[in-house]
VOPAGU-2260 file (C-alpha; in pm, 1 decimal, decimal comma):
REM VOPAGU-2260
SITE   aa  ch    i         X         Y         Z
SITE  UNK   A    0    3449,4   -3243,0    -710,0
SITE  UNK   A    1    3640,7   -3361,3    -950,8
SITE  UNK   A    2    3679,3   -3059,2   -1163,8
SITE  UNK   A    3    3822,9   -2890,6    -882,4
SITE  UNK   A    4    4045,4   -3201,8    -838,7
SITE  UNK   A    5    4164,9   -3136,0   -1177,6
SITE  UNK   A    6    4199,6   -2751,7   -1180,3
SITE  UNK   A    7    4389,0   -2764,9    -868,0
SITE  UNK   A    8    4651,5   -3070,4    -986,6
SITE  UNK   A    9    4734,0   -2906,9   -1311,8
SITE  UNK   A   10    4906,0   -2599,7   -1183,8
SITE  UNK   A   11    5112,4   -2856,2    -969,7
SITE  UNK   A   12    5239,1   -3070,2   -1243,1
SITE  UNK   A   13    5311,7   -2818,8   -1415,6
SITE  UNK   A   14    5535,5   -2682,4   -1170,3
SITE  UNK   A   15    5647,8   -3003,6   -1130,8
SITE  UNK   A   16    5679,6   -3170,6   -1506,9
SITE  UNK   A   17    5754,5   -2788,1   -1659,1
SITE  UNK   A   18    5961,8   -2672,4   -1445,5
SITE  UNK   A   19    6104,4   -2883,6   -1131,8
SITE  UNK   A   20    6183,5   -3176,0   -1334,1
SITE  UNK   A   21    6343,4   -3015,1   -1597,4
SITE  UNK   A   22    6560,7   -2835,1   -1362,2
SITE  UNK   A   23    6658,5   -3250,3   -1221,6
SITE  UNK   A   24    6776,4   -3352,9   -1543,6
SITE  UNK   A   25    7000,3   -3015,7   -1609,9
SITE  UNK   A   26    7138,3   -3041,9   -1295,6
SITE  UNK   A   27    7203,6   -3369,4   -1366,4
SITE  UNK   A   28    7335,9   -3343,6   -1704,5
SITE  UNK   A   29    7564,8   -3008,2   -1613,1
SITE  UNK   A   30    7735,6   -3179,7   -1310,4
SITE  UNK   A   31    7847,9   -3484,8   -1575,2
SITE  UNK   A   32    7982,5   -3201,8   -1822,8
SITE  UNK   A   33    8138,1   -3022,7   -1538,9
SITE  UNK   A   34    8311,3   -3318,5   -1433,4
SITE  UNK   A   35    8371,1   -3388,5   -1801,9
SITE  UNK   A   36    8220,5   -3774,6   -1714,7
SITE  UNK   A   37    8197,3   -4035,6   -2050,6
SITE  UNK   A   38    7801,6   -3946,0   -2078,6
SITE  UNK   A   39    7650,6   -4298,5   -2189,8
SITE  UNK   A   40    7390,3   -4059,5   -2391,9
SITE  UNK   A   41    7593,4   -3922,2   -2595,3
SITE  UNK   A   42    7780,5   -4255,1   -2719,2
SITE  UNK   A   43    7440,4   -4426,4   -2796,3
SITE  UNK   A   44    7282,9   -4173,6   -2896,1
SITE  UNK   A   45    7562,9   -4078,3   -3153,6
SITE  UNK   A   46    7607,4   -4449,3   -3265,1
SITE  UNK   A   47    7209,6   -4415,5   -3352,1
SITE  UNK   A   48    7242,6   -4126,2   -3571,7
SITE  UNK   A   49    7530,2   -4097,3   -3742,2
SITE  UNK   A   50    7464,8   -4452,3   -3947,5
SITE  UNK   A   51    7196,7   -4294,2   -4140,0
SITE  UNK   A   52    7436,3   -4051,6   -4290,2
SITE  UNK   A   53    7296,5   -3903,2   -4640,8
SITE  UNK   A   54    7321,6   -3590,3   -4866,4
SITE  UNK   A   55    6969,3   -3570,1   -4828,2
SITE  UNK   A   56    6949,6   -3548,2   -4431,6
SITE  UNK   A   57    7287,8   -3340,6   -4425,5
SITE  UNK   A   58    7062,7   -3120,8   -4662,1
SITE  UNK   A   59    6784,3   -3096,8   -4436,4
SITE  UNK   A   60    6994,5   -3083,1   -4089,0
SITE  UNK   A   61    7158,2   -2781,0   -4287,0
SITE  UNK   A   62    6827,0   -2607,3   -4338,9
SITE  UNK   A   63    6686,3   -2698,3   -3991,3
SITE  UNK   A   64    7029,8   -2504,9   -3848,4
SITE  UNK   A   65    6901,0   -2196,9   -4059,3
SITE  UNK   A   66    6563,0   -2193,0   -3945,3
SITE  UNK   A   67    6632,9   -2270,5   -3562,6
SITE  UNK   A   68    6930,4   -2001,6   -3581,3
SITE  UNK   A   69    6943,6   -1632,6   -3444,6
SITE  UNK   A   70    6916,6   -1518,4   -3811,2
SITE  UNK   A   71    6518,9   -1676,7   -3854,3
SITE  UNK   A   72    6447,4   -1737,1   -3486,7
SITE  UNK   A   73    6547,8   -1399,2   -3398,2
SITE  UNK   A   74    6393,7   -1213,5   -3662,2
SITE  UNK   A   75    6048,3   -1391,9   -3598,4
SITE  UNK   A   76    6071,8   -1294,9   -3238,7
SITE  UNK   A   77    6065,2    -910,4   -3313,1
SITE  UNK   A   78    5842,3    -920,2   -3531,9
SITE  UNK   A   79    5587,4   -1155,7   -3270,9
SITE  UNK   A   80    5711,1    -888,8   -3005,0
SITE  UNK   A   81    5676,8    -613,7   -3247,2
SITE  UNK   A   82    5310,1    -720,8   -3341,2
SITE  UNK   A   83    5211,1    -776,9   -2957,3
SITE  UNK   A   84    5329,0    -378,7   -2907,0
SITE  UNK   A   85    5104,4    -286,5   -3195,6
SITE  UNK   A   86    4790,5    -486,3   -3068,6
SITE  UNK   A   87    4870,9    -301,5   -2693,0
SITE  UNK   A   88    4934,6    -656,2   -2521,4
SITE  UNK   A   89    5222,0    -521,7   -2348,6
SITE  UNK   A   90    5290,1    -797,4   -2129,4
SITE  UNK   A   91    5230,4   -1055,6   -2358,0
SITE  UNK   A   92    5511,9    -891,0   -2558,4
SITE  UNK   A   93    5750,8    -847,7   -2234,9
SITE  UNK   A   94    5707,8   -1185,7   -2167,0
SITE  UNK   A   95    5775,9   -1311,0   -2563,4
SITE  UNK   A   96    6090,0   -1058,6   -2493,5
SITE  UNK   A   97    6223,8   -1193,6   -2180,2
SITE  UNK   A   98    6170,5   -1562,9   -2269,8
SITE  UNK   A   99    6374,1   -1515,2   -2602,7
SITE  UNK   A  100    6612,6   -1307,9   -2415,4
SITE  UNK   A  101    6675,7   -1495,4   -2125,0
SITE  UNK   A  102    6705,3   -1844,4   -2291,0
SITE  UNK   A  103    6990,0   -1659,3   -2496,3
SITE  UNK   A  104    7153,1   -1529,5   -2238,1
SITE  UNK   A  105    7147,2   -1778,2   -2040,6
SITE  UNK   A  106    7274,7   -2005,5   -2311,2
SITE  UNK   A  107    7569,6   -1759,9   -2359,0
SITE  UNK   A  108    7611,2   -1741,9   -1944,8
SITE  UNK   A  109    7643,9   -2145,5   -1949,2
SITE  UNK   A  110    7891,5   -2199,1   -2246,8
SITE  UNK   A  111    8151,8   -1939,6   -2102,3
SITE  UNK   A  112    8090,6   -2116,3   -1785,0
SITE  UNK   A  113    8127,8   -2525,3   -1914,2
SITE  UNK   A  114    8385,3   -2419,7   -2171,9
SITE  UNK   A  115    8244,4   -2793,9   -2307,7
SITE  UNK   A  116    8488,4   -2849,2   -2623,0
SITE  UNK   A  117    8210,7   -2933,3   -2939,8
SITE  UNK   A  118    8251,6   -3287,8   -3075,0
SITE  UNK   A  119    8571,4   -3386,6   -3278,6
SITE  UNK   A  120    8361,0   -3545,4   -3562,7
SITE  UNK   A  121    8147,2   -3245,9   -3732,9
SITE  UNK   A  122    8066,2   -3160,3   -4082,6
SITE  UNK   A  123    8102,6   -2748,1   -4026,7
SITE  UNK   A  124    8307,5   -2497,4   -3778,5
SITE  UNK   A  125    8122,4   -2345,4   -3495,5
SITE  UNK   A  126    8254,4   -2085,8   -3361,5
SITE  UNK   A  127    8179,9   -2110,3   -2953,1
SITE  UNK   A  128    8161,1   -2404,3   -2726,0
SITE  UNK   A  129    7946,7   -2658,5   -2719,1
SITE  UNK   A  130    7684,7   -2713,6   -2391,6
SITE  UNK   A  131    7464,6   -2634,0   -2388,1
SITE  UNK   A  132    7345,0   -2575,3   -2709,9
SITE  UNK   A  133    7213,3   -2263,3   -2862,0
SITE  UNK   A  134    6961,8   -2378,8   -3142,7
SITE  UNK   A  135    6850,4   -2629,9   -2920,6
SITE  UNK   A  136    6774,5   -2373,6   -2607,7
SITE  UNK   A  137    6628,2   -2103,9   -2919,0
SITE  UNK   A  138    6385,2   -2352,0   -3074,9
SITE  UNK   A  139    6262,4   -2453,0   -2743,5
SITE  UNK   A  140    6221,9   -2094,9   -2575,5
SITE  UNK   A  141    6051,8   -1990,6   -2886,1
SITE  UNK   A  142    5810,1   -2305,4   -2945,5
SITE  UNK   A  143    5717,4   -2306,4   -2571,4
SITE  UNK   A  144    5656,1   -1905,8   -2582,5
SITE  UNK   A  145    5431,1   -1953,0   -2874,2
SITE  UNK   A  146    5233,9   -2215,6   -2751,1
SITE  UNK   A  147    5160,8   -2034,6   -2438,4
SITE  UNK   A  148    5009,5   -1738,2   -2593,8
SITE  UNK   A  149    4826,6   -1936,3   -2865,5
SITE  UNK   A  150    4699,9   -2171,3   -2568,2
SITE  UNK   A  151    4368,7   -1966,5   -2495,8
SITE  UNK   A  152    4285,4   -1993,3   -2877,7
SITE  UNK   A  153    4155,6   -2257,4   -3156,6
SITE  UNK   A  154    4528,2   -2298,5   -3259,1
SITE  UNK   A  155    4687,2   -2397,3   -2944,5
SITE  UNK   A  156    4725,9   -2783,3   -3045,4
SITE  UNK   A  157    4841,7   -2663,0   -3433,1
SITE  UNK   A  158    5091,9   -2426,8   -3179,1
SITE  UNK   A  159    5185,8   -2773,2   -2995,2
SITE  UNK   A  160    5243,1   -2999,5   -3267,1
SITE  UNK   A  161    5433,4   -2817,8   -3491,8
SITE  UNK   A  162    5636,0   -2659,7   -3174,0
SITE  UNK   A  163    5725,2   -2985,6   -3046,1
SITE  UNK   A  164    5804,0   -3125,6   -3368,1
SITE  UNK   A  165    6038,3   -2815,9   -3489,7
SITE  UNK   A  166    6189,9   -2815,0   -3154,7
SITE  UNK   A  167    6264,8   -3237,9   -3182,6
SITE  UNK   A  168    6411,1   -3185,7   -3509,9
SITE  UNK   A  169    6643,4   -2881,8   -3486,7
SITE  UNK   A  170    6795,3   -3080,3   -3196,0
SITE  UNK   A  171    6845,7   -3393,4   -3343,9
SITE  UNK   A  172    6990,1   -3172,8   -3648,6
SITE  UNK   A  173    7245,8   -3088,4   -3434,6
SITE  UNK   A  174    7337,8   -3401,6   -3319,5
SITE  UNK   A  175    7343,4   -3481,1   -3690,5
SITE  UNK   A  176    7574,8   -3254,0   -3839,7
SITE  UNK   A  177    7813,5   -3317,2   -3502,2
SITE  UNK   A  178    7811,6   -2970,4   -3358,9
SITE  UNK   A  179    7647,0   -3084,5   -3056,5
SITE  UNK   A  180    7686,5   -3361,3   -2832,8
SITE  UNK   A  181    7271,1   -3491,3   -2726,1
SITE  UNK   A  182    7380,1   -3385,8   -2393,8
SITE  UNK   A  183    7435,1   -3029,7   -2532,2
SITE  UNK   A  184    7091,8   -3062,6   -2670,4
SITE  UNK   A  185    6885,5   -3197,1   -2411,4
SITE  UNK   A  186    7079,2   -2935,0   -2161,1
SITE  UNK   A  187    6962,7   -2647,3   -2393,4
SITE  UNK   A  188    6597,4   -2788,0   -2395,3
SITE  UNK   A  189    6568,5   -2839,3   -2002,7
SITE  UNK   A  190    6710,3   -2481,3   -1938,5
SITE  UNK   A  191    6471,7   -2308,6   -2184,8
SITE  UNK   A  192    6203,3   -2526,2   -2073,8
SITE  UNK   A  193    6207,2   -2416,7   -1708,5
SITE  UNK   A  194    6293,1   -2082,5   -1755,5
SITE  UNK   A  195    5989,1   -2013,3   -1996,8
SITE  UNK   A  196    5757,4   -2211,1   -1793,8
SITE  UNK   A  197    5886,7   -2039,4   -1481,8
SITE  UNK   A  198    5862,7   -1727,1   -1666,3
SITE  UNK   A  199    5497,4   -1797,8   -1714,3
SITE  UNK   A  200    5434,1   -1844,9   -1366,0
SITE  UNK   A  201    5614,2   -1503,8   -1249,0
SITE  UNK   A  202    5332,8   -1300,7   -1492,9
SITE  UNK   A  203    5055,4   -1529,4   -1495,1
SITE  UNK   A  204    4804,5   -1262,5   -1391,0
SITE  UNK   A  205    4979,9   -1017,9   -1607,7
SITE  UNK   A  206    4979,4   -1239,8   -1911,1
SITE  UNK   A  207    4542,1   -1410,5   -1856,9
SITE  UNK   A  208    4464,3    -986,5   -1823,3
């Protein structure tokens, strides 16, 4: 009885912790950009970081903007998509494809559409505007991709921790460096979030074949 308690309540919370409630908080968060509101996140948050200033951590957040860019990120996703071809897991591979692809576009959809100026206070130029943000929406479409086709084997908690932490500390690089307000951040996490998770759901019997 209680097994089937348990099999039946984790699709649900799921939907609800993976997807619906993600989907709160950026609706949230997008209607305070929109109405370009004083977001009490971003001043504390902000306040928390910027103190700790250092060479060394501008060093690292530099490095962590590398590796959670298009140039690493996107390279590692053809190749993942590239391998899935080659091993004839088709929709394992469409699904790797349209979760990178999606959280991009996406991403790309939302800044034309926010037009969210980045912060005045950064330590480099980006190019584009600032919510949400890119590296944060990339890192977290490709950690949450991975984990969900490494979940059926030995390595899905190695797939969790390192995804979670790589995820946690591209964003906060960005925050770091000042090209990204944590609103821009936690925007670009929620959207990816949902839209893998949701993604999952759409091919679940296509992906457990």
């Amino acid at each position: 009885m209680l097994t089937r308690i348990l099999q039946r309540a984790a699709p649900l919370s799921l939907l609800f912790f993976g997807i619906l409630l993600p989907l709160i908080v950026l609706g949230v968060v997008s209607n305070e950009v929109l109405e370009r509101e004083d977001i009490r996140l971003d001043r504390w948050f902000i306040g928390l970081v910027h103190p700790l200033a250092s060479p060394i951590l501008q060093t690292i957040s530099l490095v962590l903007r590398f590796l959670g860019g298009v140039e690493v990120l996107g390279v590692a996703s053809l190749f993942i998509v590239g391998y899935l071809f080659l091993r004839k897991h088709f929709w394992k591979a469409v699904f790797f494809a349209l979760a990178m692809g999606g959280a991009m576009g996406l991403n790309l959809l939302a800044k034309a559409f926010f037009r969210r100026d980045r912060p005045l206070e950064t330590l480099l130029h980006e190019p584009n505007y600032s919510f949400p943000s890119g590296h944060a929406s990339g890192s977290m479409a490709f950690a949450v991709a991975v984990i969900i086709l490494l979940w059926p084997s030995r390595w899905r908690w190695w797939a969790v921790i390192v995804g979670i932490g790589f995820t946690l500390l591209v964003g906060v690089s960005r925050i770091y460096l000042g090209a990204h307000y944590p609103s821009d951040v936690l925007g670009g996490w929620m959207a990816s979030l949902a839209w893998v998770l949701g993604l999952r759901q759409a091919l679940r019997s296509r992906l457990s074949g």
